[in-house]
C-alpha positions as CSV (number, residue, x, y, z in Angstrom):
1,X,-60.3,36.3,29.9
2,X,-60.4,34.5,33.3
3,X,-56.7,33.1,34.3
4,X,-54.9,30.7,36.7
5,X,-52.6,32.7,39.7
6,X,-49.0,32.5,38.9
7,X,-48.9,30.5,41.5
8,X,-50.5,27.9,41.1
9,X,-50.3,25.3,38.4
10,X,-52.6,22.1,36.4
11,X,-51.5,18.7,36.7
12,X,-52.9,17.4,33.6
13,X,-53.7,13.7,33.6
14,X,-54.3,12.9,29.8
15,X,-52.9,10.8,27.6
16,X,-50.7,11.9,24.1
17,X,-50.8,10.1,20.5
18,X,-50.8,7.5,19.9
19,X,-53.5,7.1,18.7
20,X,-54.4,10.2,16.9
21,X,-57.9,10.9,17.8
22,X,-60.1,11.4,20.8
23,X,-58.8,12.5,24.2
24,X,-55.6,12.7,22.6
25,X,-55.7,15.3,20.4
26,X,-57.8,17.7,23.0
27,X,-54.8,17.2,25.2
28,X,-52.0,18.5,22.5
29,X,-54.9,20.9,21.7
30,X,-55.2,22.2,25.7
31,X,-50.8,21.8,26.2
32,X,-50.8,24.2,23.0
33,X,-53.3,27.1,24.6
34,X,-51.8,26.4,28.0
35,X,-48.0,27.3,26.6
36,X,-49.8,30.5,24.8
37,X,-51.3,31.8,27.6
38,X,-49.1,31.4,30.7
39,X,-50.6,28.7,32.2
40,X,-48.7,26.9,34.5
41,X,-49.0,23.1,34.1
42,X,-47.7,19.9,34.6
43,X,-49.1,16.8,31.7
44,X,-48.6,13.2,33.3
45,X,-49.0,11.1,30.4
46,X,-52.2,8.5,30.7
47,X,-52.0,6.8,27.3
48,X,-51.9,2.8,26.9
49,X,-48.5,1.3,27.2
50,X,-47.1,-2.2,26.1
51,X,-48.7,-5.2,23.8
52,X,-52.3,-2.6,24.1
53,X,-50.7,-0.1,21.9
54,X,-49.8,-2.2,18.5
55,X,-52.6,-4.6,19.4
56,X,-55.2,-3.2,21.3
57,X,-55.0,-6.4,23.3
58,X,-55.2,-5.5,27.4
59,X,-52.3,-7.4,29.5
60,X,-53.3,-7.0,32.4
61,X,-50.0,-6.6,34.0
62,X,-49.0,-3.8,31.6
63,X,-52.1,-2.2,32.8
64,X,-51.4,-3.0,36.7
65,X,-47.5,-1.1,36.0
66,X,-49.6,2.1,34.1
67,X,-51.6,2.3,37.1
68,X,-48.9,2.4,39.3
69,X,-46.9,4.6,37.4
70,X,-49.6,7.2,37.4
71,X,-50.4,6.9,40.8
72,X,-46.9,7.2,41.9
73,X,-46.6,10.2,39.8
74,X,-49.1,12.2,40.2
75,X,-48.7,11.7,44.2
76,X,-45.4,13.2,43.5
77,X,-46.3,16.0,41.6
78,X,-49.8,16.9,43.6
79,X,-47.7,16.8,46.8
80,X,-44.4,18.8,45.8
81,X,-46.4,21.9,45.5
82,X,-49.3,23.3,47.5
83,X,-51.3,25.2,45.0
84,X,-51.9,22.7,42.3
85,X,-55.4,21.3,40.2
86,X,-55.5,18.1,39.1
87,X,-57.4,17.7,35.9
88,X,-58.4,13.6,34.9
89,X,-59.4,12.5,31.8
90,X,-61.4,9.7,31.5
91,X,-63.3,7.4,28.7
92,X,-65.3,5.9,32.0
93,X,-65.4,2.1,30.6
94,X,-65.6,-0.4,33.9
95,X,-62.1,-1.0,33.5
96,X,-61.1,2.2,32.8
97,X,-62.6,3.2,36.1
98,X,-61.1,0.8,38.1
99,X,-58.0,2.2,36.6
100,X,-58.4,5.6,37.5
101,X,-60.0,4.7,40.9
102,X,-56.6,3.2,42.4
103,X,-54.5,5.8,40.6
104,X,-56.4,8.8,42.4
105,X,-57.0,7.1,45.8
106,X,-55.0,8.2,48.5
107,X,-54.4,12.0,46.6
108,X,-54.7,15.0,48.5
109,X,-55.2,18.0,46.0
110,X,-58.3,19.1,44.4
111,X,-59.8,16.7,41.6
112,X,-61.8,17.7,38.7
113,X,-62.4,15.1,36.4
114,X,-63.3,15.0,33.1
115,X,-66.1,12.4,31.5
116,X,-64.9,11.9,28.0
117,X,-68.0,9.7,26.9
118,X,-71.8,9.3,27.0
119,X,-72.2,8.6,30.7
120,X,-75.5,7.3,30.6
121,X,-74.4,4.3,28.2
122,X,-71.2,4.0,29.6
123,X,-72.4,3.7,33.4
124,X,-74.3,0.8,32.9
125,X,-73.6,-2.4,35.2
126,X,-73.3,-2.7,38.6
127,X,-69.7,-2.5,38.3
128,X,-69.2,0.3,36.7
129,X,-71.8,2.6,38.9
130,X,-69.7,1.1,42.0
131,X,-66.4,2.1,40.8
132,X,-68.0,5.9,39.3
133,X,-69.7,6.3,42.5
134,X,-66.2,5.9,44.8
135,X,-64.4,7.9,42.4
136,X,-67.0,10.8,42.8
137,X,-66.2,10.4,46.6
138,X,-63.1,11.7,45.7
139,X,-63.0,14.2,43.4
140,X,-64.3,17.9,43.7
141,X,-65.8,18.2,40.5
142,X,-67.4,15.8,37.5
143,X,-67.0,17.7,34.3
144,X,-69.1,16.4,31.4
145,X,-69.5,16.7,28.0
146,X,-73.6,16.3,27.2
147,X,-76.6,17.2,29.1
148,X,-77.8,13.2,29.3
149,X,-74.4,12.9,30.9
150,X,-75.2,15.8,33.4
151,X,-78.3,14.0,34.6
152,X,-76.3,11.1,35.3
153,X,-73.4,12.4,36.7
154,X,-75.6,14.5,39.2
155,X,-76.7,11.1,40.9
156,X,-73.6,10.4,42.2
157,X,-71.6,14.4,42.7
158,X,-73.6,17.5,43.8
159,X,-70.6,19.7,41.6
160,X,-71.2,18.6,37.9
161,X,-70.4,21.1,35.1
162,X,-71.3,21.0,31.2
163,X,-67.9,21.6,29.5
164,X,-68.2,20.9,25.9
165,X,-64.9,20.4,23.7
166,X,-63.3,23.1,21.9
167,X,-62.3,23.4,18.2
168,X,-58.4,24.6,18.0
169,X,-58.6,26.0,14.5
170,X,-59.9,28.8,12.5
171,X,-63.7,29.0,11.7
172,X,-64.9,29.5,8.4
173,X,-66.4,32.5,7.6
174,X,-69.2,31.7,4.9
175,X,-69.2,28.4,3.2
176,X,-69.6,28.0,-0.5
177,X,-73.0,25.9,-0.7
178,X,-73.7,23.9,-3.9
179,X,-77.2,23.1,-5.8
180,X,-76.8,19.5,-5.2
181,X,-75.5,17.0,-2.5
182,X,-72.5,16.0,-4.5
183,X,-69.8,14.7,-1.5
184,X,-71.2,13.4,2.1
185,X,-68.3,12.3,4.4
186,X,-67.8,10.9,7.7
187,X,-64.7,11.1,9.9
188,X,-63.7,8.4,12.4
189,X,-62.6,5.3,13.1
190,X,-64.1,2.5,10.6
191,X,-65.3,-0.1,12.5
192,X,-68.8,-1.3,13.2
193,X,-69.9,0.4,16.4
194,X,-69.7,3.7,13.9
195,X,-72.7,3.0,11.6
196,X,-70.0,2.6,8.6
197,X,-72.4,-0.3,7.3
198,X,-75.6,1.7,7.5
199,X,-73.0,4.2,5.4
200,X,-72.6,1.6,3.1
201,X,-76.1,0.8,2.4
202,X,-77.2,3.9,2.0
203,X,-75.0,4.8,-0.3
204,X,-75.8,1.5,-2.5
205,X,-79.4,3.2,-2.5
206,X,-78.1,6.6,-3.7
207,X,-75.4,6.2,-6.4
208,X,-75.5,9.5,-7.4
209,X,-73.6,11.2,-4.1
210,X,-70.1,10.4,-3.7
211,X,-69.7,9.1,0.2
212,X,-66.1,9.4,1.2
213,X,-64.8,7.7,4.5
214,X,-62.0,9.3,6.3
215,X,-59.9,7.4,9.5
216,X,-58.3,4.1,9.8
217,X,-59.8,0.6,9.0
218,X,-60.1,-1.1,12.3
219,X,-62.4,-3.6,11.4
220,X,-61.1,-6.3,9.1
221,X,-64.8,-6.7,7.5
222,X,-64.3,-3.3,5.8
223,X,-60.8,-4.1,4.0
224,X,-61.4,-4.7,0.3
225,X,-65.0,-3.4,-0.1
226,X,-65.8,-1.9,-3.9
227,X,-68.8,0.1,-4.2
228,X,-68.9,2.5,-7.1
229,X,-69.7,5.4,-5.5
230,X,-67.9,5.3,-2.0
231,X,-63.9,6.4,-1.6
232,X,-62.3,5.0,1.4
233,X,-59.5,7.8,2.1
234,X,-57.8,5.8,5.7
235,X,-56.0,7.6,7.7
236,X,-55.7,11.5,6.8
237,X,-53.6,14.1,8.8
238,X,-55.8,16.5,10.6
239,X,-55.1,19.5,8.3
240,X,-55.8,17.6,5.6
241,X,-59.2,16.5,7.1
242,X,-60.3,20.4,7.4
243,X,-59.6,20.5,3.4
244,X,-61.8,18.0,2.5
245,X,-64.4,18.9,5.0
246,X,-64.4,22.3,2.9
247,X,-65.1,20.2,0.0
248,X,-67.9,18.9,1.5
249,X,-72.0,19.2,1.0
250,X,-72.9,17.2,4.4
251,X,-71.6,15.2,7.0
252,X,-72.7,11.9,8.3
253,X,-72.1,10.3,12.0
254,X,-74.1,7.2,11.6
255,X,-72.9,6.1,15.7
256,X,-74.1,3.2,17.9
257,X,-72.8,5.6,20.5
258,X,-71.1,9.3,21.5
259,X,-70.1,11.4,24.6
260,X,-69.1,14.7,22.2
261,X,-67.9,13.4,18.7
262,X,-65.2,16.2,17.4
263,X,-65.9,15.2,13.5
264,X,-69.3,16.8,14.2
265,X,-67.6,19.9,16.2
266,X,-64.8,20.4,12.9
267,X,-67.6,20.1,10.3
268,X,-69.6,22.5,11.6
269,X,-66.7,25.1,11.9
270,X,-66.4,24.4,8.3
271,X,-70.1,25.1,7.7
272,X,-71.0,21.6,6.9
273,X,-74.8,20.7,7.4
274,X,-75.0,17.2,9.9
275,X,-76.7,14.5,9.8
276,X,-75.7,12.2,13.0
277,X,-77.2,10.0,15.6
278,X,-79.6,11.2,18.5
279,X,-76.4,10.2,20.9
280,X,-74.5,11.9,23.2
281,X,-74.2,15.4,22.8
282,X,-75.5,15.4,19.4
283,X,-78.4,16.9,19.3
284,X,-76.7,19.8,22.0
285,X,-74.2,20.7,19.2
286,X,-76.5,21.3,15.7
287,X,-79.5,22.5,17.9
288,X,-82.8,23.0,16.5
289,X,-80.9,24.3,12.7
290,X,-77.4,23.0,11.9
291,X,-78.5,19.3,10.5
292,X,-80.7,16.4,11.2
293,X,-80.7,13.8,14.0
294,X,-80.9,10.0,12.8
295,X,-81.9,6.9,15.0
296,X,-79.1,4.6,15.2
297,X,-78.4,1.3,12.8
298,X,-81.0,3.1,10.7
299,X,-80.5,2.8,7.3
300,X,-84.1,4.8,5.8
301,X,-83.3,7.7,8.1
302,X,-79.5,8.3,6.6
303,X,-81.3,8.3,3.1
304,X,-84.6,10.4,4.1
305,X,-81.9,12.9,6.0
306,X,-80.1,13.1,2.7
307,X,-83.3,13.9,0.7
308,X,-84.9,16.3,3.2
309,X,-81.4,18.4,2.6
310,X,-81.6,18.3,-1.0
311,X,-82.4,22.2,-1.0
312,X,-79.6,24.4,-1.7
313,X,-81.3,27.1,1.0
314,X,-81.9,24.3,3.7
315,X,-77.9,23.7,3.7
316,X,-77.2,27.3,3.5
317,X,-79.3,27.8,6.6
318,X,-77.9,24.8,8.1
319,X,-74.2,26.2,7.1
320,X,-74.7,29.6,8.5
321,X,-76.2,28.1,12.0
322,X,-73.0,26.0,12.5
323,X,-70.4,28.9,12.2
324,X,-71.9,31.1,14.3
325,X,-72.7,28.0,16.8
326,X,-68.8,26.8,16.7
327,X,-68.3,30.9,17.4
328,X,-70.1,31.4,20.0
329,X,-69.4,28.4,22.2
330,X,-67.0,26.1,20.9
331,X,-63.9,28.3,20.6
332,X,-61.0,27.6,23.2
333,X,-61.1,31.2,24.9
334,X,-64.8,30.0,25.2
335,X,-64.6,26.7,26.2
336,X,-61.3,27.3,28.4
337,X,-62.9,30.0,30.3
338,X,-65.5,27.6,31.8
339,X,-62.0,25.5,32.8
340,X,-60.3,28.2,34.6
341,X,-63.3,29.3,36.6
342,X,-63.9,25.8,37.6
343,X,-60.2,25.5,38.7
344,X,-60.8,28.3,40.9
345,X,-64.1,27.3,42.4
346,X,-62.7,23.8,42.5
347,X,-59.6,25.1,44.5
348,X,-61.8,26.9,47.3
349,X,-63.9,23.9,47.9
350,X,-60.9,22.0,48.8
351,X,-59.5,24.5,50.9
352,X,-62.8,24.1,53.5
353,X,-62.8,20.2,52.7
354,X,-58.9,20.4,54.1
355,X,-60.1,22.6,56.8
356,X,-62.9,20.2,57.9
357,X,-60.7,17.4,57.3
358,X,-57.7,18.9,59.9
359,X,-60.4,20.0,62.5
360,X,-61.8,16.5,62.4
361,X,-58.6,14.9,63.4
């Protein structure tokens, strides 16, 4: 595999848990592959700070000391030494981006920065397309994680690369597949912009599957619910997930809204059949064979899914498809390959950038 020169080393703008989850876990994820394999790098911590982080409420001069913090920072690092990438993570909400706009203005090292999101959803008032069109002024690379994001991206930087997320575990080799759908499960956050009252309503309608929901209950509406047939497990430690994913006959992503949801990415390197929304990189992930796509807030299509998958030799199919699918290109030597060549590339552009800048002066 591809490496970084000794000499030069990833500042790595990314935030840490808490909370568990998201952008979060792909940073302890990369930190853990980086130590392994010699990579030089440098993590500035980008995670919320202050009231936001029991709360989730902004204060807006919490927010205004974060941004300084990080700027001040990673001007520090990007300018003690010479042969440095800077890697950005970002969600790409307005606010977010006029966060990471005034953190990276003013930095002279190459950029590449990563869209965590669905940027075709996410880039959607006049706001937000000013604030993602200066940051791609100043960055050397847009990394994203679906192909609608691509097409959007590509409107605004001329250097746009399709970097899915990894999986940092082992993959199941075959998957034991039962007669009937006994256990469906989604994984997540529970809170409305997830589908998890479509989940609900299907699962009134089929009282025969067990539907077990596995993440924290964000939304006070979905505190105290009974339905026979549906186990709420909260929060679950991520070893623990890949258990009861094992246990599992399919796996449901009901979302409003994705850029490249991991619960799909871990199910299938347990051999789980899918059913999830057409969003983000959905449909990328399963293909044309690991699962079914669903329209959003749509009820009849999380229960028509569930009875297309009823044969035992659909899931198989469907289980084999995902392992080799996770194998193939969603492996960290796989998907971290794509990020070292890009460092590299990345690196040269800015060396004729700098040169053009210096001969300009």
């Amino acid at each position: 595999m591809s490496s970084i020169k000794n000499d030069k080393k990833v500042i790595l703008v990314s935030p840490l848990p808490p909370p568990v989850g998201g952008i979060a876990s792909w940073t302890e994820s990369y930190i853990k592959y980086a130590e392994n394999n010699n990579i030089k790098y440098h993590l500035i911590n980008s995670a919320v700070v202050g009231e936001r982080v029991q709360t989730g409420r902004i204060s807006y001069k919490d927010e205004i000391i974060r941004t300084k913090k990080l700027h001040d920072e990673l001007k520090y690092y990007s300018g003690k030494e010479k042969e440095t990438v800077i890697h950005y993570n970002a969600s790409c909400f307005t606010k977010g981006l006029i966060r990471d706009f005034f953190v990276l203005v003013g930095i002279r090292a190459p950029i590449v920065y990563q869209c965590h999101c669905n940027l075709d959803t996410n880039i959607n008032n006049r706001l937000a397309k000013f604030m993602f069109g200066l940051i791609c002024k100043m960055v050397d690379v847009v990394c994203v994680l679906n192909t609608s994001s691509a097409e959007t991206a590509k409107l605004y930087h001329n250097n746009v690369f399709y970097v899915p997320n990894f999986i940092d575990k082992s993959i199941l080799e075959k998957k034991n597949i039962k007669k009937n759908i006994e256990n469906v499960c989604y994984v997540g956050r529970v809170e409305k912009r997830k589908g998890i009252q479509e989940l609900l309503n299907a699962a009134k309608s089929l009282p025969e599957i067990c539907f077990n929901i596995i993440g924290p209950i964000e939304d006070d509406s979905f505190k105290n619910i009974y339905i026979p047939n549906v186990k709420f497990w909260g929060s679950v430690d991520n070893k623990e997930v890949f258990k009861i994913l094992n246990d599992m006959d399919v796996y449901i992503l009901p979302s409003y809204s994705e850029g490249f949801p991991l619960g799909v990415l871990e199910a299938m390197s347990c051999g789980v059949p899918v059913i999830a929304s057409d969003v983000g990189a959905v449909k990328d992930m399963i293909g044309e064979g690991g699962g079914l796509t669903i329209k959003p807030k749509s009820v009849e299509d999380i229960i028509s899914s569930l009875n297309k998958m009823s044969s035992q030799e659909i899931r198989r199919q469907m289980s084999t498809i995902n392992i080799n699918k996770v194998k193939n290109f969603y492996t960290m030597d796989a998907v971290m390959k794509q990020f070292l060549n890009i460092y590299s590339s990345c690196d040269m552009k800015y060396i004729y950038k700098e040169k053009a800048y210096e001969s300009e002066k």
